[in-house]
C-alpha positions in Angstrom: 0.0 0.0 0.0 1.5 3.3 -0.9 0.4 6.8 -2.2 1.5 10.1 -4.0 0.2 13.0 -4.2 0.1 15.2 -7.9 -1.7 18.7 -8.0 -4.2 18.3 -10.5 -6.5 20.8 -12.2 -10.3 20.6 -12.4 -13.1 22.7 -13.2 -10.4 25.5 -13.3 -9.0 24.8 -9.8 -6.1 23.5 -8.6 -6.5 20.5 -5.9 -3.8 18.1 -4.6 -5.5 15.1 -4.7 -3.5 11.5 -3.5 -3.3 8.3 -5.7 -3.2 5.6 -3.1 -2.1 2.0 -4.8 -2.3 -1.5 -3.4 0.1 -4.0 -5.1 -0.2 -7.8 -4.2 2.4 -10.2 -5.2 1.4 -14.1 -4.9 3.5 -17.2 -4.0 4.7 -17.3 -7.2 6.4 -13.8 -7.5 4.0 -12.7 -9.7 3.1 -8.4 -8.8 -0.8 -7.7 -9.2 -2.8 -4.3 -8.7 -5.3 -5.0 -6.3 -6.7 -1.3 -6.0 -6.4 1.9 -7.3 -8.4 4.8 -5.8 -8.0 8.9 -6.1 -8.9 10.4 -2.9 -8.2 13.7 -0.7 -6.5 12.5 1.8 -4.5 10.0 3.2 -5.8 8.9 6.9 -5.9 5.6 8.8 -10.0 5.5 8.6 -9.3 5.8 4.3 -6.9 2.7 4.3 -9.0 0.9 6.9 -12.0 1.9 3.9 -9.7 0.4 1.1 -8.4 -2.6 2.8 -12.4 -3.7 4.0 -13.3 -3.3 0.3 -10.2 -5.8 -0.9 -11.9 -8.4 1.4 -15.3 -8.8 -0.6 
């Protein structure tokens, strides 16, 4: 799980907005993307949100 942050322009506004990124890699070394989300901010509650979602 990691993020970065870009400052990204919309509806004439500038907004730093985060690109949080979970990568899995299985037993056999292969990398996967699990999730991809664009979001505000980066707080425990938001990855506790993203990790519940990976579950279903």
């Amino acid at each position: 799980m990691d993020a970065i942050h870009f400052n990204i322009k919309s509806n004439g506004k500038v907004s730093n907005r985060g690109i949080y990124v979970v990568l899995g890699i299985d037993l056999e070394g292969k990398k996967d993307i699990l999730s991809i989300v664009i979001g505000e901010n980066e707080s425990s509650k938001f990855w506790l949100k993203i990790a519940d979602e990976l579950r279903f």
